[in-house]
MDAnalysis code that builds the backbone (N, CA, C; Angstrom):
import MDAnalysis as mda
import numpy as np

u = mda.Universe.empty(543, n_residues=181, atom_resindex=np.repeat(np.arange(181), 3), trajectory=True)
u.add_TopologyAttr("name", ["N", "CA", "C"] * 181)
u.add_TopologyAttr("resid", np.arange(1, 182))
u.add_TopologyAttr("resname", ["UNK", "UNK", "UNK", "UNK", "UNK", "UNK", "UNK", "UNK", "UNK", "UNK", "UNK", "UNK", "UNK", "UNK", "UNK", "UNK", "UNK", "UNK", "UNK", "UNK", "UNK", "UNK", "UNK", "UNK", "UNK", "UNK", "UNK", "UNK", "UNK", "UNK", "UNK", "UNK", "UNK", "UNK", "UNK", "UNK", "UNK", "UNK", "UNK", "UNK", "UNK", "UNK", "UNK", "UNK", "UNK", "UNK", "UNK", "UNK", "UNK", "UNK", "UNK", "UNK", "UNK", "UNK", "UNK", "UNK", "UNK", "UNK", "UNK", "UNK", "UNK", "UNK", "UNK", "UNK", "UNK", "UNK", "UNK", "UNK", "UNK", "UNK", "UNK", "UNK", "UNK", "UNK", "UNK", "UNK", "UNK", "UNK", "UNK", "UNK", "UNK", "UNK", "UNK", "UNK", "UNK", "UNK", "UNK", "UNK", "UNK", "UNK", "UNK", "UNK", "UNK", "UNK", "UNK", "UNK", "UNK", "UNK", "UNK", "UNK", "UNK", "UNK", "UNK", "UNK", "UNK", "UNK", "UNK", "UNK", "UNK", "UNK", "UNK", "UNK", "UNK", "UNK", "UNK", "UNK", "UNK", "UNK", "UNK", "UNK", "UNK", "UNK", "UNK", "UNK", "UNK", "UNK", "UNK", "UNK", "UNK", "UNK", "UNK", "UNK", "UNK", "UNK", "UNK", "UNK", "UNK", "UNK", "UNK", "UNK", "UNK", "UNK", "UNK", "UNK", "UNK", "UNK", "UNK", "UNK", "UNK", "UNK", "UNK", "UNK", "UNK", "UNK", "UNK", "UNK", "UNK", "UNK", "UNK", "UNK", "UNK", "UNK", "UNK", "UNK", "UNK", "UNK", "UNK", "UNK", "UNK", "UNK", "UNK", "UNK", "UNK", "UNK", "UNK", "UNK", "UNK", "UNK", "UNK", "UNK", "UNK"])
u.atoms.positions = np.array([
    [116.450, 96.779, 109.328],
    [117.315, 97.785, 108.727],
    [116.988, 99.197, 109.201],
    [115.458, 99.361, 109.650],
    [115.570, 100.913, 110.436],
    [116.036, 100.401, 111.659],
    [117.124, 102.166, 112.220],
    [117.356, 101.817, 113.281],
    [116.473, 102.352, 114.211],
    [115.712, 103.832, 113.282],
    [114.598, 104.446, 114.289],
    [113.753, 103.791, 114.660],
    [112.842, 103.888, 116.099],
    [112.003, 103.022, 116.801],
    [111.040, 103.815, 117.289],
    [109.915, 102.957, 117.892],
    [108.849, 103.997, 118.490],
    [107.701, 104.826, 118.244],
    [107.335, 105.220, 118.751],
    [106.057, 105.798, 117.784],
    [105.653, 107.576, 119.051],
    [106.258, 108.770, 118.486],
    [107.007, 108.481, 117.046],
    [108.335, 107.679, 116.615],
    [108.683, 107.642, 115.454],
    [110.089, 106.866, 115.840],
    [110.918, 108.380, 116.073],
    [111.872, 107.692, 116.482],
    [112.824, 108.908, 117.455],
    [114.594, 107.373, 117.454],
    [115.030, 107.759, 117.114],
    [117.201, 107.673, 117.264],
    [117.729, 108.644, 117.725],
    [118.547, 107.810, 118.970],
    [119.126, 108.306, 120.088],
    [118.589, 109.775, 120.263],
    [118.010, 109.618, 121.183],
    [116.784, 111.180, 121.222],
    [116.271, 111.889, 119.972],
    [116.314, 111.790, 119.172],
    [115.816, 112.740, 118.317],
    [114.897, 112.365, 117.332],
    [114.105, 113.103, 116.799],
    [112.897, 112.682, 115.609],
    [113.495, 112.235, 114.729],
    [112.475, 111.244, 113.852],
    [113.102, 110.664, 112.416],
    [112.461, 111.011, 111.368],
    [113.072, 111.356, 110.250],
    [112.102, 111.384, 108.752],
    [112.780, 110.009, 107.678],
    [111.639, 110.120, 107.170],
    [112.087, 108.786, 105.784],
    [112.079, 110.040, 104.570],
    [112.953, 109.412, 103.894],
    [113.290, 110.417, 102.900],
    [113.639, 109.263, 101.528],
    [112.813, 110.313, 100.001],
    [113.026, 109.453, 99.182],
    [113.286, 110.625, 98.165],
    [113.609, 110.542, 96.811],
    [114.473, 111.689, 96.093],
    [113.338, 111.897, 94.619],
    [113.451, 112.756, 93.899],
    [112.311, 113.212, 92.744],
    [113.206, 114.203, 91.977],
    [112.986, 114.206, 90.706],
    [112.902, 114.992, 89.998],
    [112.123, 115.631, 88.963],
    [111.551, 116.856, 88.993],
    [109.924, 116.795, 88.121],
    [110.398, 118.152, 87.233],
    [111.326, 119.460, 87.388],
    [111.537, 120.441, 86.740],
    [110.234, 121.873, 86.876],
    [109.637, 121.612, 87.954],
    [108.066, 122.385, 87.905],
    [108.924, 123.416, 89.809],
    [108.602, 124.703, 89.668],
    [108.822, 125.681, 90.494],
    [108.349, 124.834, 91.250],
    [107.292, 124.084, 92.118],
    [107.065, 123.432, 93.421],
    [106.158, 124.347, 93.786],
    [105.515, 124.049, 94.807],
    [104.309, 124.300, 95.699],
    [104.915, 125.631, 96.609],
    [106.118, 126.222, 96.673],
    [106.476, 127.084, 97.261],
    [106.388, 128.377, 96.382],
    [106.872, 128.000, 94.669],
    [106.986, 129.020, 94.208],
    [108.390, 129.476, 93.457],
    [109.164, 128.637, 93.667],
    [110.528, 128.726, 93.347],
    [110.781, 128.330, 92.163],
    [110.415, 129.560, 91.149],
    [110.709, 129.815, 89.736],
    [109.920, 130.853, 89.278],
    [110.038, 131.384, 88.050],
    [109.118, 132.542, 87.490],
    [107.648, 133.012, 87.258],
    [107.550, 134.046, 87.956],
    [106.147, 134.224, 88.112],
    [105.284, 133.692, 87.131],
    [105.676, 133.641, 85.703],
    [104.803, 133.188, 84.734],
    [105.760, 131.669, 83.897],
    [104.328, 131.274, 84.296],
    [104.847, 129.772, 84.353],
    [105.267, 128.885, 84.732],
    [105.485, 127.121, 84.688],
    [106.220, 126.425, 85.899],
    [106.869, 126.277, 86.126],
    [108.221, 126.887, 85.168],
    [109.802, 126.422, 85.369],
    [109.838, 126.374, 86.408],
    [111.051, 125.727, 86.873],
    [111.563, 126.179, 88.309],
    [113.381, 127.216, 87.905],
    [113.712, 127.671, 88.872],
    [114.446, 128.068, 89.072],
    [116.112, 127.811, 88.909],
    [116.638, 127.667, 88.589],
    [117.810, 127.074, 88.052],
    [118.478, 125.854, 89.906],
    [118.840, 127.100, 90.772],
    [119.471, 126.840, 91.845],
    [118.252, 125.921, 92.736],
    [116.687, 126.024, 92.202],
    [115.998, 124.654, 92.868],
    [115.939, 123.729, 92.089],
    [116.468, 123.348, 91.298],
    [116.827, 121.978, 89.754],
    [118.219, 121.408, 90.731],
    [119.308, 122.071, 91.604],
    [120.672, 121.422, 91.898],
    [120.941, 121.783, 92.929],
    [120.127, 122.369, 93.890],
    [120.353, 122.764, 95.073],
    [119.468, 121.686, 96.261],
    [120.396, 121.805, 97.782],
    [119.393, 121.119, 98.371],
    [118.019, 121.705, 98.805],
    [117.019, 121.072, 98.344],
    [116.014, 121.453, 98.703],
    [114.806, 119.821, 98.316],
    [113.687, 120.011, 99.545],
    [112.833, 119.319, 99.192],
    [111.465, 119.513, 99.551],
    [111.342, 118.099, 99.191],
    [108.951, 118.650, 99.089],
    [108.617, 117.574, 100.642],
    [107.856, 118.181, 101.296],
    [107.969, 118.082, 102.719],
    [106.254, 117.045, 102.648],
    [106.429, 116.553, 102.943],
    [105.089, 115.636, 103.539],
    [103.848, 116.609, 103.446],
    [102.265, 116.478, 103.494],
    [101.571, 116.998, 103.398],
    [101.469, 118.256, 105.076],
    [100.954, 117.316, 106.265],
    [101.084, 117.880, 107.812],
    [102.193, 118.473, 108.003],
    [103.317, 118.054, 107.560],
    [104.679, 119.272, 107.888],
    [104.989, 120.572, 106.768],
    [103.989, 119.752, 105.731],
    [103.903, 121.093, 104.774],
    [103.036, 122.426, 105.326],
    [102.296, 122.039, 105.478],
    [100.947, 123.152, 106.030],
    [100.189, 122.377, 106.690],
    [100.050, 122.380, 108.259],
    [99.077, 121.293, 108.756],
    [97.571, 122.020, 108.633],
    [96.756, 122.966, 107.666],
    [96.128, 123.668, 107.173],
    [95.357, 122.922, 106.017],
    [96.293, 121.771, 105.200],
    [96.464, 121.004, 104.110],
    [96.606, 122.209, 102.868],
    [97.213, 123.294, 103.051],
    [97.214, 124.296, 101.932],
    [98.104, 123.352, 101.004],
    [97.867, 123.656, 99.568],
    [98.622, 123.096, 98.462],
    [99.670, 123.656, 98.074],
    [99.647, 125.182, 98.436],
    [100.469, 126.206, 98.168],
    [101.281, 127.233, 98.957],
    [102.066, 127.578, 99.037],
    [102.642, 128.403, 99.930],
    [102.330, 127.884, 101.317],
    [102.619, 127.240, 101.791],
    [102.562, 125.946, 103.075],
    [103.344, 126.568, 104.354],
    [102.995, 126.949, 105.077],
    [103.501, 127.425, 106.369],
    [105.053, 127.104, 106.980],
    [105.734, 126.327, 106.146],
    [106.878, 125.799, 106.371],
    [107.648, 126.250, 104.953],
    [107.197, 126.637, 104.032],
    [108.324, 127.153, 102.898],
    [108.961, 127.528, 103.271],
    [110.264, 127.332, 102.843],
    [111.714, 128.672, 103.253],
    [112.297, 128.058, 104.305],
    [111.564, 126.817, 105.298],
    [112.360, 126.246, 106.399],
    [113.472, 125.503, 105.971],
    [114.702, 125.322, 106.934],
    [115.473, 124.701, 106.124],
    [115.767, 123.603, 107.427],
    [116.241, 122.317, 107.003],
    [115.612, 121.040, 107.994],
    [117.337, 120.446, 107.998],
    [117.921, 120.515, 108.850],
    [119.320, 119.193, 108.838],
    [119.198, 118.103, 108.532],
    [118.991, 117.066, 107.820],
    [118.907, 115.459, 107.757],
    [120.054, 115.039, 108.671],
    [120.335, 114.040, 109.327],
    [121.669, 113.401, 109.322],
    [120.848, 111.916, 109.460],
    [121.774, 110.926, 108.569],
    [121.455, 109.599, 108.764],
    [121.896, 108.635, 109.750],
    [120.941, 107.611, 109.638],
    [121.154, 106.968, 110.959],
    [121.578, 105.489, 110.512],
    [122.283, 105.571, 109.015],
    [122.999, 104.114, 108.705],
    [121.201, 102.850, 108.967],
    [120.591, 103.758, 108.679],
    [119.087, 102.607, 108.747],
    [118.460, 103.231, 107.263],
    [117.705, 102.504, 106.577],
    [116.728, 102.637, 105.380],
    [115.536, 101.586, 105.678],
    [114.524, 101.028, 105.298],
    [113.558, 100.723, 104.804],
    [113.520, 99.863, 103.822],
    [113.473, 98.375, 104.450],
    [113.538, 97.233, 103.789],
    [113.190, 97.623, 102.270],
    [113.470, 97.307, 100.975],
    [113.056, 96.883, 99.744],
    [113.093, 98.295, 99.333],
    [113.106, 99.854, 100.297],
    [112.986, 100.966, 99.760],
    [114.302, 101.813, 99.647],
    [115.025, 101.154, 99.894],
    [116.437, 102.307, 100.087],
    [117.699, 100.986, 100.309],
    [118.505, 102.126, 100.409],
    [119.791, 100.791, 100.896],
    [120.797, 101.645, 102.127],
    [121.833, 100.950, 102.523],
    [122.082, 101.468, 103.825],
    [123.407, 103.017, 102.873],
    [123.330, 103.913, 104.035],
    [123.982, 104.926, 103.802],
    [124.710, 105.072, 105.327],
    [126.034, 105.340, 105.641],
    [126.721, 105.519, 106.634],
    [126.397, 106.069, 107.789],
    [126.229, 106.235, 108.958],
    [125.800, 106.742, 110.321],
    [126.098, 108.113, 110.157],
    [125.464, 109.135, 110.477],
    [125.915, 110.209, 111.000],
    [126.423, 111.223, 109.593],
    [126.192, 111.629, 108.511],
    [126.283, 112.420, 107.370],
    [125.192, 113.017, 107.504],
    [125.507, 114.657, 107.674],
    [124.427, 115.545, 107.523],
    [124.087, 116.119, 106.768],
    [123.409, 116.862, 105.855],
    [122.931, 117.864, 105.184],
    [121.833, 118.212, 105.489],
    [121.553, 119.744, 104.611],
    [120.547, 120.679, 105.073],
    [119.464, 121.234, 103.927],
    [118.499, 120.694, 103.490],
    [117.215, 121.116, 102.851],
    [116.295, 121.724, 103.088],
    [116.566, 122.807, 102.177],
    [114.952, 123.799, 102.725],
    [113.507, 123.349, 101.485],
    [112.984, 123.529, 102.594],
    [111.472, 123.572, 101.836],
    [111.072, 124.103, 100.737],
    [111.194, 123.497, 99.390],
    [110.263, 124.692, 98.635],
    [109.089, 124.251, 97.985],
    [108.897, 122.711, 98.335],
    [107.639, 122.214, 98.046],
    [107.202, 121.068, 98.556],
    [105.717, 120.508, 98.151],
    [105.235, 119.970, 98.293],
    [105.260, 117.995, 98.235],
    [105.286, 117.197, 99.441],
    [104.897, 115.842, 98.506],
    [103.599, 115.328, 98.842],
    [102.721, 115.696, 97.403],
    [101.312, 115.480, 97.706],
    [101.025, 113.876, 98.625],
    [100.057, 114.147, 99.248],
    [99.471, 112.365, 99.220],
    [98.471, 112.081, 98.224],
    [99.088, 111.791, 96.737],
    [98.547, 111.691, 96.029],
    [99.616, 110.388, 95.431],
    [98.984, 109.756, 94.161],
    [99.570, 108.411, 93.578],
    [100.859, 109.187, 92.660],
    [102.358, 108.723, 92.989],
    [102.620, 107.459, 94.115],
    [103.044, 107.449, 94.853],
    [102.655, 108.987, 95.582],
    [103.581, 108.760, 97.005],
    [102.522, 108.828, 98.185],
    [101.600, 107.597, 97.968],
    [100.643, 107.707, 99.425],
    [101.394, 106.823, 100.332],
    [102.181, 106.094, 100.056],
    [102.941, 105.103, 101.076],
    [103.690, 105.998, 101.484],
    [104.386, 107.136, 101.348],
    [105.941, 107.764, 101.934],
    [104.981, 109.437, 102.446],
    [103.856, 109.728, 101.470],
    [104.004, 111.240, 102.123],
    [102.123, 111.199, 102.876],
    [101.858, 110.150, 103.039],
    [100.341, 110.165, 103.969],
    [100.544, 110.231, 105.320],
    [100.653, 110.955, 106.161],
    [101.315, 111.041, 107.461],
    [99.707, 111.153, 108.123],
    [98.846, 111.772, 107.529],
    [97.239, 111.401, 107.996],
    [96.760, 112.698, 108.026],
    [95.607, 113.347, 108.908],
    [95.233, 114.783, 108.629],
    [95.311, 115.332, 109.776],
    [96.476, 114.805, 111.041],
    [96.701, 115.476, 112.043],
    [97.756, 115.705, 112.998],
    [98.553, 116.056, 113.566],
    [99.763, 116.082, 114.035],
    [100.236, 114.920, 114.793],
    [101.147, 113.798, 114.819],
    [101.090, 112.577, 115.409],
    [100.652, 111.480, 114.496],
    [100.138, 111.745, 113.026],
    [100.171, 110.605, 112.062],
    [101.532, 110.633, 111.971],
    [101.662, 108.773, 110.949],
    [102.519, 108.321, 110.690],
    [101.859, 107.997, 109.327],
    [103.724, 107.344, 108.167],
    [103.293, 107.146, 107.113],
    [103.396, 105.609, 107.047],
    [103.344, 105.115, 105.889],
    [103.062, 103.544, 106.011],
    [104.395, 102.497, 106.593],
    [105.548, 103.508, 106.532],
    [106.776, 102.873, 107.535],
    [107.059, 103.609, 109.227],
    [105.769, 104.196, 109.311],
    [105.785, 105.060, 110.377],
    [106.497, 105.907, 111.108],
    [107.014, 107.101, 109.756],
    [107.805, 108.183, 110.563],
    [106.630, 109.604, 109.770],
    [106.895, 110.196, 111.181],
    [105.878, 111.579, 111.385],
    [105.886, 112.834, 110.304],
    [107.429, 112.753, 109.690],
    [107.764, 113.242, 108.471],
    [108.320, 112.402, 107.416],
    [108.092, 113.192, 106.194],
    [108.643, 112.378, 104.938],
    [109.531, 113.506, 104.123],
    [110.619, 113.826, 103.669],
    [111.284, 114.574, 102.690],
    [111.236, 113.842, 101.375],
    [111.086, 114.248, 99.985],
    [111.577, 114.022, 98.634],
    [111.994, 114.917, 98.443],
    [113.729, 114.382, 98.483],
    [114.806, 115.573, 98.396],
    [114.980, 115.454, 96.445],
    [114.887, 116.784, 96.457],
    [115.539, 117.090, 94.635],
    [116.441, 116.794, 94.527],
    [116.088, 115.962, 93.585],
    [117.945, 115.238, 92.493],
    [118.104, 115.688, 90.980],
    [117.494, 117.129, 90.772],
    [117.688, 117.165, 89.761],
    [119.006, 117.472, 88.461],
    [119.869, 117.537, 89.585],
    [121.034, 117.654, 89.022],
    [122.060, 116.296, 89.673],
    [121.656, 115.535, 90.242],
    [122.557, 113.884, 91.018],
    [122.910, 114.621, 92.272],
    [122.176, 115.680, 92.965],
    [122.721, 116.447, 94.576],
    [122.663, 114.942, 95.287],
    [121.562, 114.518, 95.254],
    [121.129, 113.475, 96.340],
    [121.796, 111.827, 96.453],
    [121.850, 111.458, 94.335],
    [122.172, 110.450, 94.770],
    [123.766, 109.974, 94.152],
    [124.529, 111.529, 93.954],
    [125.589, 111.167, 93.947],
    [126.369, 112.002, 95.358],
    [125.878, 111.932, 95.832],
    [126.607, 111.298, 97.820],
    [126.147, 110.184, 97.955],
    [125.505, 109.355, 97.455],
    [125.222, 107.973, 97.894],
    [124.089, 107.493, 98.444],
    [123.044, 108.625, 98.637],
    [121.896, 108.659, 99.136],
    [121.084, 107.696, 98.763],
    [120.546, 106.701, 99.140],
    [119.116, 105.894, 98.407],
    [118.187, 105.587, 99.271],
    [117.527, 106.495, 99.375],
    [116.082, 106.969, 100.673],
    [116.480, 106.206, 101.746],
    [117.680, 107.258, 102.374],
    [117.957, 106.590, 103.571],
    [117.129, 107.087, 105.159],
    [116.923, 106.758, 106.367],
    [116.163, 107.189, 107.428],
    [117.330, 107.878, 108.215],
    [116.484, 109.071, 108.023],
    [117.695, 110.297, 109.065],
    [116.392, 110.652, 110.480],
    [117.551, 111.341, 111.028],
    [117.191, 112.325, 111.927],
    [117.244, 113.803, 111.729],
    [116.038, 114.610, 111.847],
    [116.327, 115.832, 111.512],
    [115.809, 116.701, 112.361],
    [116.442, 118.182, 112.340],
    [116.099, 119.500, 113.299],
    [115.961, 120.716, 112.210],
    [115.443, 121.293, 112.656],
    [114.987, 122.507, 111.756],
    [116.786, 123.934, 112.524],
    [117.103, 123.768, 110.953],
    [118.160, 124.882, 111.646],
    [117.908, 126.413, 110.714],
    [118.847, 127.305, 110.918],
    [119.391, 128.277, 109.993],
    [119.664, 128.131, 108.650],
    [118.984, 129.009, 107.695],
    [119.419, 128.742, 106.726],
    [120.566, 129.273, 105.960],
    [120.652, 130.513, 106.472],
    [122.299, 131.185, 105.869],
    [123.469, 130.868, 106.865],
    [123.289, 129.884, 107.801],
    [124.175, 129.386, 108.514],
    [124.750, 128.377, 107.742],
    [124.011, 127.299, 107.760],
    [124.055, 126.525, 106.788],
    [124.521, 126.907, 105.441],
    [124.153, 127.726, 104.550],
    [124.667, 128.007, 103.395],
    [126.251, 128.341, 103.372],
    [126.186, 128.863, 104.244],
    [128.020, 129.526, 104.329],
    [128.605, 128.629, 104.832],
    [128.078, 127.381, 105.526],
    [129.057, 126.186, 105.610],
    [128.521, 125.395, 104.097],
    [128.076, 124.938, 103.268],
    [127.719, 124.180, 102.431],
    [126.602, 125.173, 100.919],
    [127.237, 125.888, 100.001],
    [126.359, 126.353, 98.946],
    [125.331, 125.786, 98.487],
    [125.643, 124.497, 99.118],
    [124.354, 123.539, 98.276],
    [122.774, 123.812, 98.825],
    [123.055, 124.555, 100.177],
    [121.857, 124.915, 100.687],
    [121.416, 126.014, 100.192],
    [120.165, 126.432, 99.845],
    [119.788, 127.450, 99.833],
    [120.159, 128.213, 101.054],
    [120.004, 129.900, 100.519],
    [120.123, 131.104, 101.741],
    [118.951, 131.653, 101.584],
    [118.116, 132.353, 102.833],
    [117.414, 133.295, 102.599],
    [117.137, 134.588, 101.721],
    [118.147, 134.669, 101.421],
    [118.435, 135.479, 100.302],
    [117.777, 135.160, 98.507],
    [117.717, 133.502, 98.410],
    [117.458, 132.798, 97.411],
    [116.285, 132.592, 97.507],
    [115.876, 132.220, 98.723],
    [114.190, 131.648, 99.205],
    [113.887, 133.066, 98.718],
    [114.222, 134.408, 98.971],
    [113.355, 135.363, 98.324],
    [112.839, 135.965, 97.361],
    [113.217, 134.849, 96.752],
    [113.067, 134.957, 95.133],
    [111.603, 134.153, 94.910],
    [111.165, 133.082, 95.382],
    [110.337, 132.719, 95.330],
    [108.727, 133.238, 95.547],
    [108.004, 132.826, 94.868],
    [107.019, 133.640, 95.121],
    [105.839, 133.463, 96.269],
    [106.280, 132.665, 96.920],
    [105.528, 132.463, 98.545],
    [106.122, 132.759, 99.459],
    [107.414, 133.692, 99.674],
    [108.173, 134.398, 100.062],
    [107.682, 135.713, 100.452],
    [106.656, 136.221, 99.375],
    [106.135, 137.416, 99.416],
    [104.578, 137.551, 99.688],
    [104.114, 136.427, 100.331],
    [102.544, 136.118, 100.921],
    [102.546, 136.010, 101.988],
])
């Protein structure tokens, strides 16, 4: 059922991430909610955004404010998922998630976000990145999403926004408080 291959895996030229969905209500490892305290932010509860693998978070292993906050990543799927972990989702549907936090390799996501402690790990279905895209409002899994295996590129983020609101803009990421570190 994956169609990505290889090591890394890579579909029709391009890198792959496995992606699985969360909802927790806590600002995230980026910062995205009020200085005092963990809320998060209204527009990171229903917006696209997700918590990036540990090595693509900060290959530093920072917990916090991670060298990649504020990036915003294209998914598009490749009609492949991960036996017993997902189910199939259509070829070629894109969207765009920016970073605003973290997916620890901690219990229970050491199978999806342990990519290892160096550039060129893999996770236990062996792709080099992992996304847990926020569903805290059904963004993720009412398009039909169920941790499907995309291909992704790091694009623009107010490009993206002005084609699709669901993305964050730079403008929003600056609200966050690892924005300003």
């Amino acid at each position: 059922n994956q169609k990505c291959s290889g090591n890394p895996r890579r579909y029709n030229g391009k890198s792959c991430a496995s992606t699985t969905n969360y909802h927790d209500s806590h600002k995230g490892a980026c910062g995205c909610g009020p200085a005092s305290g963990d809320a998060q932010f209204g527009w990171n509860a229903g917006s696209f955004v997700a918590a990036a693998s540990q090595m693509y978070f900060d290959s530093g292993n920072k917990g916090w404010c991670g060298q990649h906050c504020g990036q915003c990543i294209k998914l598009t799927t490749t009609g492949g998922y991960v036996p017993g972990q997902g189910g199939p989702v259509r070829e070629g549907l894109s969207k765009t998630f920016m970073i605003t936090n973290l997916c620890p390799n901690i219990y229970p996501n050491q199978d999806w976000c342990n990519q290892g402690s160096q550039y060129g790990g893999h996770n236990k279905y062996g792709y080099e990145l992992h996304l847990d895209l926020e569903n805290g409002r059904s963004q993720v899994t009412g398009m039909g999403w169920n941790n499907p295996e995309t291909t992704w590129e790091v694009v623009n983020c107010d490009s993206e926004h002005n084609h699709d609101h669901r993305t964050p803009s730079n403008s929003m990421y600056g609200q966050c408080q690892c924005a300003h570190q």
